[in-house]
N, C-alpha and C positions, 0 to 999 in steps of 0.2 A: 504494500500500500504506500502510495507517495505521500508526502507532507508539502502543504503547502508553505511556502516563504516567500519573500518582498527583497529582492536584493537591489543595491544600489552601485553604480562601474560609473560614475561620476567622477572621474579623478582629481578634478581639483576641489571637490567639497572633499573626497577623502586628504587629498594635500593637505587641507588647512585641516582637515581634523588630526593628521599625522601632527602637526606644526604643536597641537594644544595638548597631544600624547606627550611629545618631547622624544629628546631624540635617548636617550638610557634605556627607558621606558620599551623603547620600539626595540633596542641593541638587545633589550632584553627577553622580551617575546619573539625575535627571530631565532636567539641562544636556544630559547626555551622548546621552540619548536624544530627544535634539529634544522634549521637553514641559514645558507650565508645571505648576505644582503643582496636581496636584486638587484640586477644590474640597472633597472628602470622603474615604474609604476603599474606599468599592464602588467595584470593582473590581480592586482587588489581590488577586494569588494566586498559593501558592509553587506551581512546578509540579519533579517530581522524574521525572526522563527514565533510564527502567530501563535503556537501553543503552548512555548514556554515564556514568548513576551520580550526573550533575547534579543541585541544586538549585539553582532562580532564582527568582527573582522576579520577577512581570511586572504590567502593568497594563493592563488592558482596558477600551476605550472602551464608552458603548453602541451606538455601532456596530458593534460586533466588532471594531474595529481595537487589537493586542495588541502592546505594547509589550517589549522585554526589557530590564530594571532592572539588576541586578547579579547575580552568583553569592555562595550563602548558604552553601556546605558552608565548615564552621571554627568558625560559633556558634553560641553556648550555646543558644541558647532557639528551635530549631526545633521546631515541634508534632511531637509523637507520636502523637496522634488526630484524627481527623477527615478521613483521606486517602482520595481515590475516586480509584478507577482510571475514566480514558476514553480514548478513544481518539483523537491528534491527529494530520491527514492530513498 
């Protein structure tokens, strides 16, 4: 059964939200999740999970392989536009 989610690939609402993370913060959650720093921004994208109410952040190779970053609900500078819903199995 799928779940449905709202993800956001806005890169420069994620940009400024990176900016209000800080940059430790971010060196930390990349450590934490076993990857080195991308070499760019594609990829990143906040995804908002209707059933638990979550927001994260994640990052996606292009091989599809989808990393989970940290949880974003507390800051300021979440996008308000730009969210599609799809559906993740």
């Amino acid at each position: 059964m799928s779940i449905v989610v709202f993800r956001n690939y806005n890169l420069q609402e994620i940009k400024s939200l990176m900016e209000e993370i800080g940059k430790e913060r971010m060196k930390c959650a990349l450590k934490d999740a076993g990857m080195e720093r991308p070499l760019s921004m594609e990829g990143f994208y906040l995804e908002y999970e209707v059933k638990s109410q979550n927001i994260n952040l994640y990052f996606r190779y292009p091989s599809n392989t989808s990393f989970f970053l940290l949880p974003i609900l507390g800051f300021w500078r979440i996008p308000k536009n730009g969210w599609v819903m799809e559906r993740k199995n």
